[in-house]
Residue frames as a rotation matrix with the C-alpha (Angstrom) as fourth column:
UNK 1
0.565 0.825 0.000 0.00
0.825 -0.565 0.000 0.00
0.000 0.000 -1.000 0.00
UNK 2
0.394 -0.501 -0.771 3.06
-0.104 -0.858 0.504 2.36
-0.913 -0.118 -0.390 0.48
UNK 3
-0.019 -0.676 0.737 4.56
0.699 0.518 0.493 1.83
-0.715 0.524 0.462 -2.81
UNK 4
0.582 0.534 0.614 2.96
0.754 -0.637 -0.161 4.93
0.305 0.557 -0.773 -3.96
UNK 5
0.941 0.152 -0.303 4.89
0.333 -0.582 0.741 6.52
-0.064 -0.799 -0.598 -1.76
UNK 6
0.256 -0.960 -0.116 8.96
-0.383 0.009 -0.924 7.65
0.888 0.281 -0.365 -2.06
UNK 7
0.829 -0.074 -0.555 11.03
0.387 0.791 0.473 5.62
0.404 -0.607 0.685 -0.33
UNK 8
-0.449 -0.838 -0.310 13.77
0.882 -0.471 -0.007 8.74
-0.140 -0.277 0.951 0.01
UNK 9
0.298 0.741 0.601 12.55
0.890 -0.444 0.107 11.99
0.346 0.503 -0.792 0.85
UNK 10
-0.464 -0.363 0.808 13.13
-0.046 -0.901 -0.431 15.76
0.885 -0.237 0.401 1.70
UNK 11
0.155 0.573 -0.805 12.60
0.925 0.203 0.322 16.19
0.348 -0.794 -0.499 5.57
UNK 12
-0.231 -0.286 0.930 12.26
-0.100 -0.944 -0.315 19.12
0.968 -0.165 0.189 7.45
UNK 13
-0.250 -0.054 -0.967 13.32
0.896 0.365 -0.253 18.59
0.367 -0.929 -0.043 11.09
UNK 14
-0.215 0.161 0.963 11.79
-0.405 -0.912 0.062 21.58
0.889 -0.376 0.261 12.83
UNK 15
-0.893 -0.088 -0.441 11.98
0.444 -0.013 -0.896 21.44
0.073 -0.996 0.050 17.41
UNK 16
-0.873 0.460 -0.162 8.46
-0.113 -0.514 -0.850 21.33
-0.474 -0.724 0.501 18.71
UNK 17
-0.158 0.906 -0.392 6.23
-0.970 -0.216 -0.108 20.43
-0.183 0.363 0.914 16.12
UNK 18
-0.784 0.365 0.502 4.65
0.243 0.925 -0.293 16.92
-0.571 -0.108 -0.814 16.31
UNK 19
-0.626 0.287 -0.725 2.80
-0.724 -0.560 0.403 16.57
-0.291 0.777 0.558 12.78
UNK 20
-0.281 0.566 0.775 -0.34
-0.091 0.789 -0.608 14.03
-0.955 -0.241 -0.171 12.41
UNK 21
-0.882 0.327 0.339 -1.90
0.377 0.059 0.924 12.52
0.283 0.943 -0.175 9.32
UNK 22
0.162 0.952 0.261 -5.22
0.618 -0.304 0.725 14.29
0.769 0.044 -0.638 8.33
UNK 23
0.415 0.159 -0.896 -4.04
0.654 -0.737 0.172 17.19
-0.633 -0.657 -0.410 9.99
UNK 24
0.653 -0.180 0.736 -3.18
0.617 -0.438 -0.654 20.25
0.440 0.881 -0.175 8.34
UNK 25
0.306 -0.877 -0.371 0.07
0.905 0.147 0.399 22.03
-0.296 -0.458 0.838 8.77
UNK 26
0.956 0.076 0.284 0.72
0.217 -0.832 -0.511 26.14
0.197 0.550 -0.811 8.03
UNK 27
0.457 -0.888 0.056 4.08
0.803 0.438 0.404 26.84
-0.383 -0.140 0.913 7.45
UNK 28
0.985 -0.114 -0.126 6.02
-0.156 -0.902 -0.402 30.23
-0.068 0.416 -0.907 6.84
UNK 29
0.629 -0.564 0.535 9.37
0.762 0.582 -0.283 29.14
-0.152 0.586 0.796 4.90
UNK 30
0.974 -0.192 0.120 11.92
-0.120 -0.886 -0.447 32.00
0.192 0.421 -0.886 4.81
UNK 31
0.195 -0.867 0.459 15.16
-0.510 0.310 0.803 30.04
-0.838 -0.390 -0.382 6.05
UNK 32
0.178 -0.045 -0.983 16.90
-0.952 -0.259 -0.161 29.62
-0.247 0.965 -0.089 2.06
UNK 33
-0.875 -0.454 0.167 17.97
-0.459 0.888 0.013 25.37
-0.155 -0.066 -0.986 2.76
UNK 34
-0.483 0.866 0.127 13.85
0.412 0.354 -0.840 25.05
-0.772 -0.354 -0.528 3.91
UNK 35
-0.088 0.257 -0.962 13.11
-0.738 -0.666 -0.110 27.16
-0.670 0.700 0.248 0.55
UNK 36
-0.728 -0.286 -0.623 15.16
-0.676 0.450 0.583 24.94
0.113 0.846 -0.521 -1.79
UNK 37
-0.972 0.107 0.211 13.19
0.002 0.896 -0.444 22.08
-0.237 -0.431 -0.871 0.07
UNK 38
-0.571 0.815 -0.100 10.29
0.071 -0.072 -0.995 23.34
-0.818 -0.575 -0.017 -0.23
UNK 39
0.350 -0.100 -0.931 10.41
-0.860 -0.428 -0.278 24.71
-0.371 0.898 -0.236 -4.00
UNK 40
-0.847 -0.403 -0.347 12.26
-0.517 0.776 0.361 21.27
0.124 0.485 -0.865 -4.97
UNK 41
-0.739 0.635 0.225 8.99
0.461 0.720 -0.519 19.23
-0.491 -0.280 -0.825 -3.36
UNK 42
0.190 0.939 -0.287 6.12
-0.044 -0.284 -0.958 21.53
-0.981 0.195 -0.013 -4.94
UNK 43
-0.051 -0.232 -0.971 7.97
-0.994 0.110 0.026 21.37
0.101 0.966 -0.236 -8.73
UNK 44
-0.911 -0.333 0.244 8.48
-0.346 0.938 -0.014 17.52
-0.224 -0.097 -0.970 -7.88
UNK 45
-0.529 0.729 -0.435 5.59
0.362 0.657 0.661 15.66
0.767 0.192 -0.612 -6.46
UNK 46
0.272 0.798 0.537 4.43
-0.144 -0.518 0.843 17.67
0.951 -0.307 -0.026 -3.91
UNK 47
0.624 0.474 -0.622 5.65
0.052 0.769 0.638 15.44
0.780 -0.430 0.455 -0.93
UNK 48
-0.112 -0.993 -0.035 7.75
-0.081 0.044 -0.996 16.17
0.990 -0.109 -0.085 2.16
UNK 49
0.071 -0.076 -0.995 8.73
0.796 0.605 0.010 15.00
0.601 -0.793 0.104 5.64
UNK 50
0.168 -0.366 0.915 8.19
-0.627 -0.756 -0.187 16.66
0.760 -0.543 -0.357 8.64
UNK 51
0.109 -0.481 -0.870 9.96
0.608 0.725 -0.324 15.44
0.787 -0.493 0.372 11.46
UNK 52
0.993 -0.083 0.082 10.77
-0.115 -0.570 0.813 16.76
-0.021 -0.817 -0.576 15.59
UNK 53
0.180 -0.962 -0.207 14.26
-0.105 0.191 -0.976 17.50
0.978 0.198 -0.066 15.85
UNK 54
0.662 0.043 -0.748 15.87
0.727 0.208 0.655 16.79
0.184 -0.977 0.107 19.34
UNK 55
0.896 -0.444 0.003 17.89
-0.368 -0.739 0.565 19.06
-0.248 -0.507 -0.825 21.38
UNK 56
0.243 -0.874 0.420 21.37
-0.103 0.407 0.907 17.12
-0.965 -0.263 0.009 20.68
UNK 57
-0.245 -0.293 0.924 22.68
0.271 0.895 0.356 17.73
-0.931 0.337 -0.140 17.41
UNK 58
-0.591 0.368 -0.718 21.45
-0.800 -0.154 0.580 16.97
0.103 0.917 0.385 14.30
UNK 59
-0.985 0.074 0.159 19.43
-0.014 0.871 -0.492 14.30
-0.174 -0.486 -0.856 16.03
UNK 60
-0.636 0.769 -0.061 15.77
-0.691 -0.533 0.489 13.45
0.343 0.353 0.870 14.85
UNK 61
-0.099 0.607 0.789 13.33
-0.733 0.492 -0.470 11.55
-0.673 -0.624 0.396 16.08
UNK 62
-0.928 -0.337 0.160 12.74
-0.093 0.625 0.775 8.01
-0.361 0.704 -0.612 14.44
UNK 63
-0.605 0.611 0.511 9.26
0.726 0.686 0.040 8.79
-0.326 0.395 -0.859 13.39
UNK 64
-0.851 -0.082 -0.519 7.78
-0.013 -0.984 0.178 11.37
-0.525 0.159 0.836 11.40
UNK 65
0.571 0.809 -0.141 4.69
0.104 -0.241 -0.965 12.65
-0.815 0.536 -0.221 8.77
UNK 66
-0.839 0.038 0.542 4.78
0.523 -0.216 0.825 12.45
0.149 0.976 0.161 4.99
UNK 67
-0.019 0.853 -0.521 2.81
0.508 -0.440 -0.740 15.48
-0.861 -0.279 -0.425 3.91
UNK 68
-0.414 -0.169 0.894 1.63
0.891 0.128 0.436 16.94
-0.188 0.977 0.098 0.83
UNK 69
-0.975 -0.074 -0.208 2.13
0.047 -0.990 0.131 20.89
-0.216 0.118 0.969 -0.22
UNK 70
-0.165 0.783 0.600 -1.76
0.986 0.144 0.084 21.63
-0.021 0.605 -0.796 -0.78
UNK 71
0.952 0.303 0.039 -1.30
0.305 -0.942 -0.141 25.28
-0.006 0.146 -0.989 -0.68
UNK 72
0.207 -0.970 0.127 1.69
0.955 0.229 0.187 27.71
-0.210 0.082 0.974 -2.15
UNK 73
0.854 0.461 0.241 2.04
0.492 -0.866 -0.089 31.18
0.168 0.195 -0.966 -1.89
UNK 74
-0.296 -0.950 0.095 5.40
0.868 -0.310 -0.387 33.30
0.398 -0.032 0.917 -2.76
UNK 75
0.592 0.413 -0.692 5.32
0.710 -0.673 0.207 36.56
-0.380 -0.614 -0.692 -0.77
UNK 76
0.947 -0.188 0.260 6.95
0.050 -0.712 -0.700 39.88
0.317 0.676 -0.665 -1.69
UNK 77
0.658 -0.675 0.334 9.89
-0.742 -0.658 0.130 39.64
0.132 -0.334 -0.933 0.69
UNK 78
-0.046 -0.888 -0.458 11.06
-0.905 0.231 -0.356 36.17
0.422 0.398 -0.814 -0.25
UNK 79
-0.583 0.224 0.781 9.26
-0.299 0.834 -0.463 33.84
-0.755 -0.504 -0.419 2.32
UNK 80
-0.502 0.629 -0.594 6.95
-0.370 0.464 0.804 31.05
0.782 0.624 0.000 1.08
UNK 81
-0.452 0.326 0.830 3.84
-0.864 0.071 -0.498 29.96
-0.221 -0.943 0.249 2.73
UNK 82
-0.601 -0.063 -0.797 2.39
-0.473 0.832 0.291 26.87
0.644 0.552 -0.530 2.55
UNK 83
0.333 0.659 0.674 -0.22
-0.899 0.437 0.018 24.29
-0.283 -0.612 0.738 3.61
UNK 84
-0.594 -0.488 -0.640 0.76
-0.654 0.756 0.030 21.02
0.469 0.436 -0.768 4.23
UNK 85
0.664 0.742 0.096 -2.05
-0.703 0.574 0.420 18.19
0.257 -0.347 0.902 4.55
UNK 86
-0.228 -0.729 0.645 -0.73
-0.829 0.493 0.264 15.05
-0.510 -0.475 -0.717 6.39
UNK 87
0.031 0.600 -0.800 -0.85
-0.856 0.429 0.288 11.58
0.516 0.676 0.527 4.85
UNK 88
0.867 -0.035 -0.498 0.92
0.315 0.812 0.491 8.61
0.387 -0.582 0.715 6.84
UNK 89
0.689 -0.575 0.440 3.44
-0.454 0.131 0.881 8.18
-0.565 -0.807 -0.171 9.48
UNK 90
0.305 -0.694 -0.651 7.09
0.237 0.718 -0.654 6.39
0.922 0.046 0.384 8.52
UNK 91
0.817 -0.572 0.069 9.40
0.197 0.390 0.899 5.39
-0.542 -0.721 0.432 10.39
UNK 92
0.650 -0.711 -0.268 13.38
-0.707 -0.435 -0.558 6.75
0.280 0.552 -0.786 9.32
UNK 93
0.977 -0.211 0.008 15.79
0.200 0.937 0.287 4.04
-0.068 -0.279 0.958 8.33
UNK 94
0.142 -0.973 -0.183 18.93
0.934 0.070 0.351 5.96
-0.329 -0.221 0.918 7.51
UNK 95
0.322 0.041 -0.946 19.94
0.022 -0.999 -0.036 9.43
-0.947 -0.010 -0.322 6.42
UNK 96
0.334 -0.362 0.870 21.11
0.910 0.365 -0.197 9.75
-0.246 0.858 0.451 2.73
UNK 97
-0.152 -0.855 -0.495 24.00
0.255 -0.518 0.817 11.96
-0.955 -0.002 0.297 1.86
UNK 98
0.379 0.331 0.864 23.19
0.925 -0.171 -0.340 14.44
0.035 0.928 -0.371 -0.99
UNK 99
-0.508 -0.610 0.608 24.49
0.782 -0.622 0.029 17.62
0.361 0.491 0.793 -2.62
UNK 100
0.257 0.947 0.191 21.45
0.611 -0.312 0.728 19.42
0.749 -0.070 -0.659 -0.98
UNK 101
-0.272 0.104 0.957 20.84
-0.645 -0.757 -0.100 22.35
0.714 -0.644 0.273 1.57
UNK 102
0.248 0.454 0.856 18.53
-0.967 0.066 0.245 20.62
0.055 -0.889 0.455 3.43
UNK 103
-0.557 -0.691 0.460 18.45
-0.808 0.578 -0.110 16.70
-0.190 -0.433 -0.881 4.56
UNK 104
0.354 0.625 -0.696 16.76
-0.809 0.578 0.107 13.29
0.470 0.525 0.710 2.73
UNK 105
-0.177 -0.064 0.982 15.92
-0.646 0.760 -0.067 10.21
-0.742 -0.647 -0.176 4.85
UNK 106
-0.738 0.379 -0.559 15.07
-0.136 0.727 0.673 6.71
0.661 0.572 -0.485 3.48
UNK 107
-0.603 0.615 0.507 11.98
-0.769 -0.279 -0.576 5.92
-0.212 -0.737 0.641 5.14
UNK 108
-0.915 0.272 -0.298 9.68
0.221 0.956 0.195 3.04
0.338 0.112 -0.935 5.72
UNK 109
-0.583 0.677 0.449 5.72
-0.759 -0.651 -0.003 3.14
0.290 -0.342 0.894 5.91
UNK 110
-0.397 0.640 -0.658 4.66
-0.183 0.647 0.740 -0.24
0.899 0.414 -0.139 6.65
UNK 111
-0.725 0.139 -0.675 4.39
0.689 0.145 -0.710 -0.10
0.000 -0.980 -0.201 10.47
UNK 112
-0.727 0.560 -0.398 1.54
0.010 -0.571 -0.821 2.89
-0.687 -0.600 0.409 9.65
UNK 113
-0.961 0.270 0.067 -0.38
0.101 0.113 0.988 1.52
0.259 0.956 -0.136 6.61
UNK 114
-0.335 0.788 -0.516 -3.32
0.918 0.152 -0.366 1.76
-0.210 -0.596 -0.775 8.97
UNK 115
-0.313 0.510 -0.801 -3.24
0.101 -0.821 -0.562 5.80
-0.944 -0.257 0.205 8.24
UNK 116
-0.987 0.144 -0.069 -4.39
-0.070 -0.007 0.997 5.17
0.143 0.990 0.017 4.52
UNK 117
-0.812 0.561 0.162 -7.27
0.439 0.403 0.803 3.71
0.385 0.723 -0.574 5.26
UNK 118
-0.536 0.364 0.762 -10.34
-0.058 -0.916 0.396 5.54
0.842 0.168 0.512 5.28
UNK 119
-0.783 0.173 0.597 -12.15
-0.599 -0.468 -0.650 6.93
0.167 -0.867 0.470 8.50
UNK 120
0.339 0.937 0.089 -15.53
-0.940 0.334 0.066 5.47
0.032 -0.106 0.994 7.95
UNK 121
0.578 0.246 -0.778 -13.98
-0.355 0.934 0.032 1.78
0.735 0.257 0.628 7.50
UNK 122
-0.365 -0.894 -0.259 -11.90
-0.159 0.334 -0.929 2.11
0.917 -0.298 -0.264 10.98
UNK 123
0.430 0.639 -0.638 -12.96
0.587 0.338 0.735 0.55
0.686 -0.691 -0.230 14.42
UNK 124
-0.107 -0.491 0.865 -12.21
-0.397 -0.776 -0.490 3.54
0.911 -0.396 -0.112 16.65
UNK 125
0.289 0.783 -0.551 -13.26
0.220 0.505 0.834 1.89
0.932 -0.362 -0.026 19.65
UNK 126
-0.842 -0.525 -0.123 -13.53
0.455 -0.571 -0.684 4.10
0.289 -0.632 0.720 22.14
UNK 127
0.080 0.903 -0.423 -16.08
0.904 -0.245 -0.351 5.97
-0.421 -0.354 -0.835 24.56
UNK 128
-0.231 -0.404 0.885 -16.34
0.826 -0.562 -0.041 9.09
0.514 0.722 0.463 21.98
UNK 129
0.528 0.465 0.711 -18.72
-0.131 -0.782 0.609 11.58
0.839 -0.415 -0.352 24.31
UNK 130
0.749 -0.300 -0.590 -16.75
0.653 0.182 0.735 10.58
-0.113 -0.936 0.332 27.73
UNK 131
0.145 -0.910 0.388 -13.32
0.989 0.134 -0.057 11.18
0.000 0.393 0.920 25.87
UNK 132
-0.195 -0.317 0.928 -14.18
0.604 -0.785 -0.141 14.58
0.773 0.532 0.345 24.31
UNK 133
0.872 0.489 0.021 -16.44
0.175 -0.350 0.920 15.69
0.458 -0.799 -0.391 27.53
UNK 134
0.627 -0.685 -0.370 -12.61
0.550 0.053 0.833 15.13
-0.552 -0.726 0.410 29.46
UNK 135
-0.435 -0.816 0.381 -10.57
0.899 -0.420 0.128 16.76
0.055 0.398 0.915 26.62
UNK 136
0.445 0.752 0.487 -13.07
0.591 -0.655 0.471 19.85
0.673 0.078 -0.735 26.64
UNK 137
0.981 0.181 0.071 -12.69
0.073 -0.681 0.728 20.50
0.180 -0.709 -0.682 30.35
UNK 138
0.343 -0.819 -0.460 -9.16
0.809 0.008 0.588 19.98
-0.477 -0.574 0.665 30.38
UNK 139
-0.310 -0.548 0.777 -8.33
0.893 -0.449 0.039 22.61
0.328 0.706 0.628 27.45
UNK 140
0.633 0.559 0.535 -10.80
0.320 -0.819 0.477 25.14
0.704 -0.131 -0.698 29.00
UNK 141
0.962 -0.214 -0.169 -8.95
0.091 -0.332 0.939 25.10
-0.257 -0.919 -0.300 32.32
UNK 142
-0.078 -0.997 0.006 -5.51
0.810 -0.060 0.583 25.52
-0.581 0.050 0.813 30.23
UNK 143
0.279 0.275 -0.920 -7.40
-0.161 -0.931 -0.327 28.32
-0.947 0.239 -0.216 28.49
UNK 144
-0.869 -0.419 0.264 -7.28
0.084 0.400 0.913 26.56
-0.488 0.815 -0.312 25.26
UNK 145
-0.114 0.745 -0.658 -9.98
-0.534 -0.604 -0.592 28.22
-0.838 0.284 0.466 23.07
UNK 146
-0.971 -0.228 -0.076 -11.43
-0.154 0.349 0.924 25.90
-0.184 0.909 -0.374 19.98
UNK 147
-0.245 0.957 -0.155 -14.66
-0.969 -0.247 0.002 26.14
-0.036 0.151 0.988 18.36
UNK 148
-0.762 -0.494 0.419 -16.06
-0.424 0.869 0.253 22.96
-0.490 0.015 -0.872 18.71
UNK 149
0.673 0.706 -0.219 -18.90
-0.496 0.212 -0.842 23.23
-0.549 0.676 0.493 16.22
UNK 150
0.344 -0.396 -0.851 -16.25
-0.894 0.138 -0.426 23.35
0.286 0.908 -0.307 13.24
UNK 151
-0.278 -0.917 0.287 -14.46
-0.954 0.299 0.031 20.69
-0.114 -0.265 -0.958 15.36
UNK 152
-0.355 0.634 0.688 -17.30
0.135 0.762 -0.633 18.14
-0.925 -0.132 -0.356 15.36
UNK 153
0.808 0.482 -0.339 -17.47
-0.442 0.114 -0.890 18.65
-0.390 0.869 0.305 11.63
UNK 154
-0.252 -0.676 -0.692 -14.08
-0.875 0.465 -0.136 16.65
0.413 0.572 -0.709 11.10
UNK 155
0.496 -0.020 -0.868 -13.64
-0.216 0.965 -0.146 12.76
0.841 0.260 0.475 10.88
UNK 156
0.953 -0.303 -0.025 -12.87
0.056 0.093 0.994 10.80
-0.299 -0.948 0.105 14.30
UNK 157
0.150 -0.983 -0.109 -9.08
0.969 0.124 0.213 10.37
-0.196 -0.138 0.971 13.08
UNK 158
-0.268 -0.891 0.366 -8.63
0.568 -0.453 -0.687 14.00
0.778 0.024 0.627 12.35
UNK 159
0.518 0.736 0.436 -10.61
-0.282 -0.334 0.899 14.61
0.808 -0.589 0.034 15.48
UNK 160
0.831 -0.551 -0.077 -7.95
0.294 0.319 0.901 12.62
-0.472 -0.772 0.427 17.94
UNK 161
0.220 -0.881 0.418 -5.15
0.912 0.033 -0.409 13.48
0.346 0.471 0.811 15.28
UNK 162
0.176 0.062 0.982 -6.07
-0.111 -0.990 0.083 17.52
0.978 -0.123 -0.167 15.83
UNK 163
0.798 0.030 0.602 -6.25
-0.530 -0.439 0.725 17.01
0.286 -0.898 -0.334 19.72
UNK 164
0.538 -0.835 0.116 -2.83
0.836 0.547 0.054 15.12
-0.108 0.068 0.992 19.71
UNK 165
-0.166 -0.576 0.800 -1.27
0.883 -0.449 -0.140 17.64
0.439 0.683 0.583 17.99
UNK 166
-0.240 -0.370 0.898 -2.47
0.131 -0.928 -0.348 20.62
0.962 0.034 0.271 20.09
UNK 167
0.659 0.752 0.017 -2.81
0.315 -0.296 0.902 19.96
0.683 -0.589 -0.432 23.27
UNK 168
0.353 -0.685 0.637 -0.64
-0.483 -0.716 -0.503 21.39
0.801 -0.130 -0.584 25.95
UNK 169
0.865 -0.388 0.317 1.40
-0.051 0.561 0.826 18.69
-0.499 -0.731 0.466 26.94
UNK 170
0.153 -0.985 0.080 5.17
-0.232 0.043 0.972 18.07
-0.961 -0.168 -0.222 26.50
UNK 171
0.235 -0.201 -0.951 6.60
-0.963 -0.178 -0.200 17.67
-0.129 0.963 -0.235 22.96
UNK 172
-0.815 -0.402 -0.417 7.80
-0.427 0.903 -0.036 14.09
0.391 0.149 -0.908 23.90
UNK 173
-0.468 0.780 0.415 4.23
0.127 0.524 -0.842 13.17
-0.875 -0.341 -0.344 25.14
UNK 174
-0.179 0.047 -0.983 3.53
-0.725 -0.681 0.099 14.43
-0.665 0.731 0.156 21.77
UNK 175
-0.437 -0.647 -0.624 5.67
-0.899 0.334 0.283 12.38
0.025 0.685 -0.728 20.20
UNK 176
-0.842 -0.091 0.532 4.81
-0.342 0.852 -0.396 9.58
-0.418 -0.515 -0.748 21.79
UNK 177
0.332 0.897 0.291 1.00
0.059 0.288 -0.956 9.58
-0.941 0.334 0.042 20.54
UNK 178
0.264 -0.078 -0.961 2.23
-0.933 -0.273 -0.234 10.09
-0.244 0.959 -0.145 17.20
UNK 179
-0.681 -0.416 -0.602 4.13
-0.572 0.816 0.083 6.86
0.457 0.401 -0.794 17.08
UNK 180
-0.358 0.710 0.607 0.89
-0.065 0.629 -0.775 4.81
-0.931 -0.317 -0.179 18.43
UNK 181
-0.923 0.170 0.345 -0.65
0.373 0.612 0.697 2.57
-0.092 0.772 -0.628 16.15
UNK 182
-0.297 0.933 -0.203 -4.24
0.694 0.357 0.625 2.09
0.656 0.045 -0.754 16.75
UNK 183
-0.305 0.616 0.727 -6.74
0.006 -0.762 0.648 4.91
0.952 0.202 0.229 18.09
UNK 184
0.774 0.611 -0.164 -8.13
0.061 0.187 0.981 3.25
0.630 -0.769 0.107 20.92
UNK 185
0.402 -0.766 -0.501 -4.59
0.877 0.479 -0.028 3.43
0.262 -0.428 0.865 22.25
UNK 186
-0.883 -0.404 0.238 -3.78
0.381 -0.914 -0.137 6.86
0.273 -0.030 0.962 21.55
UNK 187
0.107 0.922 0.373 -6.94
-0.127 -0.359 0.924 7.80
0.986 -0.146 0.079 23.00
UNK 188
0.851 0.278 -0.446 -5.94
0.391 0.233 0.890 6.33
0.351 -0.932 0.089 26.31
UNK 189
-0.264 -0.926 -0.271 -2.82
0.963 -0.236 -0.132 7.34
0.058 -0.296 0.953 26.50
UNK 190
-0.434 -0.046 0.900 -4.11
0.418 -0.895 0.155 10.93
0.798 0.443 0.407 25.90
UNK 191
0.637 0.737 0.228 -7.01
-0.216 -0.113 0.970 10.68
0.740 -0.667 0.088 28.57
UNK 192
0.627 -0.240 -0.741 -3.87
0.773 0.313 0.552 9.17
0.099 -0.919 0.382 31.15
UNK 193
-0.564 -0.630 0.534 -1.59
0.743 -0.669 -0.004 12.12
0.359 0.395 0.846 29.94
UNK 194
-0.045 0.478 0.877 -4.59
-0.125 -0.874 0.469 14.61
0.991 -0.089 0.099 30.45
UNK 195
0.735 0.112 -0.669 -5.22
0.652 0.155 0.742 12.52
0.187 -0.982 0.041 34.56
UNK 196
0.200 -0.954 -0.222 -1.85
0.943 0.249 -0.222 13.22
0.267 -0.165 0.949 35.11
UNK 197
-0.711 0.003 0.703 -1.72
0.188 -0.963 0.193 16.97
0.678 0.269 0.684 34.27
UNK 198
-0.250 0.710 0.659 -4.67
-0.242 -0.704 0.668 17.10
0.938 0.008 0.347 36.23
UNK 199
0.497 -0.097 -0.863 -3.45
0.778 0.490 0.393 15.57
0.385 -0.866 0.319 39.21
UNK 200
-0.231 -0.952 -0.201 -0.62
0.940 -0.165 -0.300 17.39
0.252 -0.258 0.933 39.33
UNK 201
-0.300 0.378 0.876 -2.93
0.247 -0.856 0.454 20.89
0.922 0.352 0.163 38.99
UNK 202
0.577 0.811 0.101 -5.10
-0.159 -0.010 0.987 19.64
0.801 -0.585 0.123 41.75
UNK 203
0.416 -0.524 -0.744 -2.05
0.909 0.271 0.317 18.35
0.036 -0.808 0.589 44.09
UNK 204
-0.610 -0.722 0.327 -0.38
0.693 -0.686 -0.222 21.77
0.384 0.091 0.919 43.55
UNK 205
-0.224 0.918 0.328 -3.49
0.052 -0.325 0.944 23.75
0.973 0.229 0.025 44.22
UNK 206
0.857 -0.003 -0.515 -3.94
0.485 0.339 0.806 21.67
0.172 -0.941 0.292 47.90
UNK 207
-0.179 -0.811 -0.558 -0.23
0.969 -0.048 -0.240 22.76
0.168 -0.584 0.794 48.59
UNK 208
-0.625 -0.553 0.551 -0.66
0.552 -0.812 -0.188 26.30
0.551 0.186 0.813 47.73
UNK 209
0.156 0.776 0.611 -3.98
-0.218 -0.576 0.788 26.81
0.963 -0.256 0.079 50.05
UNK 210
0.877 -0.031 -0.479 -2.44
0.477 -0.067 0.876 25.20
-0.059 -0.997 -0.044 53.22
């Protein structure tokens, strides 16, 4: 099912962003290596890696988004902007030395062939009203403002993909849901991630009134 896919691609390692399929990705492009990249993938096929870089290095995480340019706009002062739609997870198998600014992995998608397939034919199982009812009250009380009409007009996967991807927990708790397989997993992990946070709110709280 990945075979459609390149098996060597442009990545852009960027610190802090944790990129889901069926999420969408704005991107302001004015660093000239992240140009070439960017301009080389939208004349190409369209297609490029985003990836978390770590703090050590040139060190990247070992699992990233393949995403495809679905919006391009040159600006007057040299930046490019850009929407990038997600498609599937890989998984990076080595780095591949090229004449290039920027940096081209080999990559492997068969450990996420699951994000191809479509929304309606996947067994989220999961309590969906409990779940969101807990992600709700936790974003309110981090002052995390989202409209959740529009929000309850996307598909469950980019519905858990979207609250993955912004909620306001650690970049490596991030990460972590990203590289979960199956929904019903990354759903719990989120909901023990969100306890957690909200222990810790409520034990702090108790300290600071006696």
């Amino acid at each position: 099912m990945d075979e459609k896919f390149p098996k060597q691609i442009p990545v852009f390692p960027l610190s802090g962003v944790i990129y889901f399929p069926r999420t969408n990705l704005p991107l302001n492009i004015f660093e000239e290596r992240y140009l070439d990249l960017v301009n080389d993938s939208f004349r190409n096929n369209k297609l490029m890696g985003m990836v978390q870089s770590k703090k050590e290095n040139r060190l990247v995480y070992k699992v990233g988004c393949l995403g495809k340019i679905s919006d391009y706009q040159e600006t007057s002062d040299g930046r490019v902007l850009i929407n990038l739609t997600g498609i599937t997870r890989f998984e990076i198998k080595k780095e591949v030395i090229t004449k290039k600014k920027y940096r081209e992995f080999e990559v492997d998608y068969k450990k996420y062939h699951n994000d191809l397939i479509l929304p309606e034919k996947i067994n989220f199982d999961y309590d969906k009203i409990s779940f969101l009812d807990k992600v709700k009250d936790f974003f309110e009380k981090n002052g995390l403002m989202i409209n959740w009409k529009e929000f309850e007009k996307l598909d469950q996967a980019q519905q858990i993909n979207t609250l993955s991807m912004i909620a306001p927990i650690s970049n490596e708790e991030k990460q972590k849901l990203l590289e979960i397989i199956n929904f019903k997993e990354k759903t719990n992990t989120l909901l023990n991630i969100i306890k957690f946070y909200s222990y810790n709110t409520q034990d702090s709280e108790k300290n600071t009134i006696q």
